[in-house]
C-alpha positions, 0 to 999 in steps of 0.5 A: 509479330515482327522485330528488327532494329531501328536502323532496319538490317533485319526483321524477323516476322513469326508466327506460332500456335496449335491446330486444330483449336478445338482439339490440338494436335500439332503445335508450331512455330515459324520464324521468317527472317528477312533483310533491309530490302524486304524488312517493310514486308516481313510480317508474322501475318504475310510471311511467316504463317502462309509457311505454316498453312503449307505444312498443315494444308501437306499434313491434311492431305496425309492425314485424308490418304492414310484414312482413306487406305484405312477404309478400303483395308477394312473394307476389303477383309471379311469378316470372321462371320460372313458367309463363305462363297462357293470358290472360297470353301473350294480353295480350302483344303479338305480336312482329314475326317471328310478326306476319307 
């Protein structure tokens, strides 16, 4: 969407909405405002919304790292009911009853 008076000073184009449709997590909305020499230009479509899929696209990219680090720190933890290796039942400590 775009506005500007008749005599084209300034237009300003926006663009605002949820994403992901299906499930929203973020909600925006940008305003590009612009000035006679680029008022023909300056729609919601062309300039405003490409801002918007730079931030989601940064956000993506974010999102993707931060599961990734996720899996591999999960990964990398045993479990409480794995088998103990023979260089991991060596570094524990001996307890007193096997001590003596």
């Amino acid at each position: 969407a775009q506005w500007g008076p008749k005599n084209k000073e300034r237009t300003a184009a926006w663009f605002a909405g949820v994403a992901p449709v299906d499930n929203p997590k973020y909600a925006f909305a940008a305003l590009y405002e612009s000035d006679a020499r680029n008022a023909d230009s300056a729609h919601g479509g062309d300039t405003a919304a490409p801002m918007i899929a730079r931030v989601l696209r940064e956000l993506a990219k974010d999102e993707k790292t931060a599961e990734t680090a996720k899996k591999k720190a999960k990964q990398k933890k045993p479990a409480d009911d794995a088998p103990v290796t023979d260089e991991e039942d060596e570094a524990k400590p001996a307890k007193k009853d096997e001590a003596n």
